[in-house]
C-alpha positions, 0 to 999 in steps of 0.5 A, spaced: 787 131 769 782 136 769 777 138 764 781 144 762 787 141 761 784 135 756 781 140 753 788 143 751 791 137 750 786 135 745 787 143 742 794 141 741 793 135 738 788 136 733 793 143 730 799 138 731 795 133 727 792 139 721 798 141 720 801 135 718 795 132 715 796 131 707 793 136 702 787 134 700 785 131 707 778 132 709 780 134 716 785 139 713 785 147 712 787 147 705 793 148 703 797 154 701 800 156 694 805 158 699 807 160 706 803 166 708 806 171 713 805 177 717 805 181 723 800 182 728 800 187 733 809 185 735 808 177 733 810 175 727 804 169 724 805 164 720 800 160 716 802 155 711 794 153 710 789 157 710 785 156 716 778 154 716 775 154 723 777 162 725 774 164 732 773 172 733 772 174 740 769 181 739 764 184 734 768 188 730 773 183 728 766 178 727 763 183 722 771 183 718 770 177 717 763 176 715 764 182 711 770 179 708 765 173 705 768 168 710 763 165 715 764 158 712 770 159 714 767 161 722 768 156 728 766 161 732 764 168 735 763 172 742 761 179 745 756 182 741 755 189 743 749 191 738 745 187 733 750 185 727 748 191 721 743 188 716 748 186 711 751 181 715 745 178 718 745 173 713 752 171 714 752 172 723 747 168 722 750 161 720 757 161 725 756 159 732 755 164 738 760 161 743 758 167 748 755 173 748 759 176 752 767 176 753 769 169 750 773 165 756 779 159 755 775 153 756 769 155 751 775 157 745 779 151 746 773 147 746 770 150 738 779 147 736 780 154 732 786 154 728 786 162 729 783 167 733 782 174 732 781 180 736 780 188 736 783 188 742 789 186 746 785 186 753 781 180 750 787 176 750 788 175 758 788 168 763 782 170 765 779 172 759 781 167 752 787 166 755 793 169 752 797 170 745 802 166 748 798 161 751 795 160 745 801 159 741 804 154 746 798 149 743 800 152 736 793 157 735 796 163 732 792 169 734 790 176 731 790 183 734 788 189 729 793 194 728 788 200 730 790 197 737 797 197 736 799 204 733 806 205 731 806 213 731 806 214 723 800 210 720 794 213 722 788 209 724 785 208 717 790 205 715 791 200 720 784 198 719 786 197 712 791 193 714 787 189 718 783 187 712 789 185 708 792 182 712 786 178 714 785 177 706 792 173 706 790 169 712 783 166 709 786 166 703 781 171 700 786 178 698 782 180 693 775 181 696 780 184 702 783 189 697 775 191 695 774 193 701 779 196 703 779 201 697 772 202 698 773 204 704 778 209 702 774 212 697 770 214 703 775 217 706 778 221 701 771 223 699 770 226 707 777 228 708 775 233 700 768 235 703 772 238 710 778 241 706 771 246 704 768 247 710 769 253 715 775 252 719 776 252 726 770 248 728 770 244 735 767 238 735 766 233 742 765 226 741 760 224 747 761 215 746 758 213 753 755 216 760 755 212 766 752 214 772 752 221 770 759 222 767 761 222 760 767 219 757 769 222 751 773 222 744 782 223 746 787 223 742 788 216 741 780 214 739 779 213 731 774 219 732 779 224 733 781 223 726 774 223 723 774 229 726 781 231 722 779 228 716 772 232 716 776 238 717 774 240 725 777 239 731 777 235 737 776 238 743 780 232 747 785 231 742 789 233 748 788 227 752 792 222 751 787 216 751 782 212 746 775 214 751 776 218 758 772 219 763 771 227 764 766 231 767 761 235 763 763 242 766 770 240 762 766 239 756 762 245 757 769 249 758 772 247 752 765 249 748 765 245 743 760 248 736 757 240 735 757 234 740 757 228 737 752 222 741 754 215 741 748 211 741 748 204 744 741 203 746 741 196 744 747 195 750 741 197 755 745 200 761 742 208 764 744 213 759 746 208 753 740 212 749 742 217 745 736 220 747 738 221 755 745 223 753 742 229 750 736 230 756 742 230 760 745 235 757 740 239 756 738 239 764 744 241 766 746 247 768 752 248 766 751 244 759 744 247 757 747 254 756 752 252 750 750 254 744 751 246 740 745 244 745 741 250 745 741 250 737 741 242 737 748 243 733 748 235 736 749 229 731 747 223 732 751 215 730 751 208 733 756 207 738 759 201 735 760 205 729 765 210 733 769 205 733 774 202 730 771 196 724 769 195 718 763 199 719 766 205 722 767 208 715 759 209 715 760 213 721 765 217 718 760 219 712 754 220 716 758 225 721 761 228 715 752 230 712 751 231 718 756 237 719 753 240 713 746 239 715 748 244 721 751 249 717 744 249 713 742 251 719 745 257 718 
């Protein structure tokens, strides 16, 4: 039997033993008042325990966790794309980097999770942490964030929202959860008022990441494009029926957007991941240098990581909000 293999065989056996194992055992989850179920991105999950060896696979869903007050209950995480924000620095620091970078099936069968969570479907491949339904065939559910999962009616606010409470549920922590997520929503609501102030008909371009000299920009489908909508403007993709395209910068420049938004990722290190050489390439362009946004520097600067969708993307909805009126300052 390959290494691989007895590493599932002994996943399989180990979850099989915690969930028949007596209440109070000292292996075991501890028990739940009652079954906890919900439904995560088309697959119903069911806990009867709460889990106590979590395993997140993207820095999002770790910073959920952590932001919900549960890293002792953290076997593990994996693909750090910046430094952890400062208020979970503290907490990041007591779980265990499996990877820091995407987490592959050999390593996560190895920490014995007793439940996995992503931001992203595509994490849950054959080649990457093994599939959902390779997963539960050795009885590990697994959770997939509802803002990957749109259903066409709640908007992604919402379904981040959803997450926290329901990742509440599973953990056994649904108060903390509902604190969150009402936090949250007064910061929404506080910026979708602001915008119901603001001048009308500003067009705003989302620039997230460059490589090798393209943009790739906020579609219709990325949380940007409601940012924009809650503070009262435009996304000037919103027609593009994708998260993050690859467009040119002739394209930008054409749809003449009144403020550019820059993605920061220095931390990640490739060329163009600064927010600063996004906007030295945009003012050394010849057809960008002559929009009104760069020559009037009407250019707001965020994290990456916070365009999108988690627990800090709130942050980044009130500072794109200040951000607007300093711009209008300006004026």
């Amino acid at each position: 039997m390959s290494h691989l293999a007895r590493l599932g065989t002994a996943l399989a056996a180990a979850v099989l033993a915690t969930g028949c194992a007596a209440p109070g055992s000292g292996s075991a989850p501890s028990s739940s008042a009652q079954a906890v179920a919900v439904d995560s991105c088309g697959k119903q999950l069911t806990f009867t325990a709460t889990p106590q060896r979590a395993v997140t696979l993207d820095q999002s869903s770790t910073e959920t966790l952590l932001a919900l007050g549960v890293q002792d209950k953290m076997a593990g995480t994996a693909n750090l794309k910046t430094k952890v924000s400062p208020k979970y620095a503290e907490a990041y620091a007591k779980v265990p980097v499996l990877s820091p970078k995407v987490l592959t099936s050999e390593p996560l069968r190895a920490a014995n999770p007793d439940v996995v969570v992503a931001s992203f479907k595509e994490l849950f491949t054959a080649d990457r942490a093994g599939t959902r339904d390779e997963l539960s065939n050795l009885g590990v559910p697994t959770y997939v964030s509802a803002v990957n999962c749109p259903d066409g009616t709640t908007p992604p606010f919402e379904r981040l929202f959803r997450d926290y409470e329901n990742l509440g549920k599973i953990l056994g922590v649904t108060d903390r959860a509902t604190q969150l997520a009402n936090e949250q929503r007064a910061v929404v609501a506080e910026v979708e008022a602001a915008g119901a102030k603001r001048q009308q008909g500003l067009k705003v371009a989302w620039v997230y990441s460059v490589f090798k000299g393209v943009p790739y920009v906020a579609g219709k489908d990325a949380l940007a494009s409601q940012m924009s909508k809650l503070a009262g403007t435009t996304n000037v993709f919103d027609d593009v029926a994708q998260e993050w395209p690859e467009v040119s910068w002739e394209e930008v420049a054409r749809r003449n957007p009144d403020v550019i938004v820059i993605g920061d990722l220095s931390e990640r290190g490739n060329p163009g991941d600064k927010a600063s050489e996004k906007i030295a390439m945009m003012r050394e362009h010849p057809v960008m240098s002559q929009l009104a946004a760069v020559r009037d520097n009407k250019i707001i600067e965020l994290p990456g990581i916070e365009m999108d969708p988690s627990v800090r993307t709130t942050d980044a909805l009130r500072a794109f909000s200040a951000g607007l009126d300093k711009i209008a300052g300006r004026g």
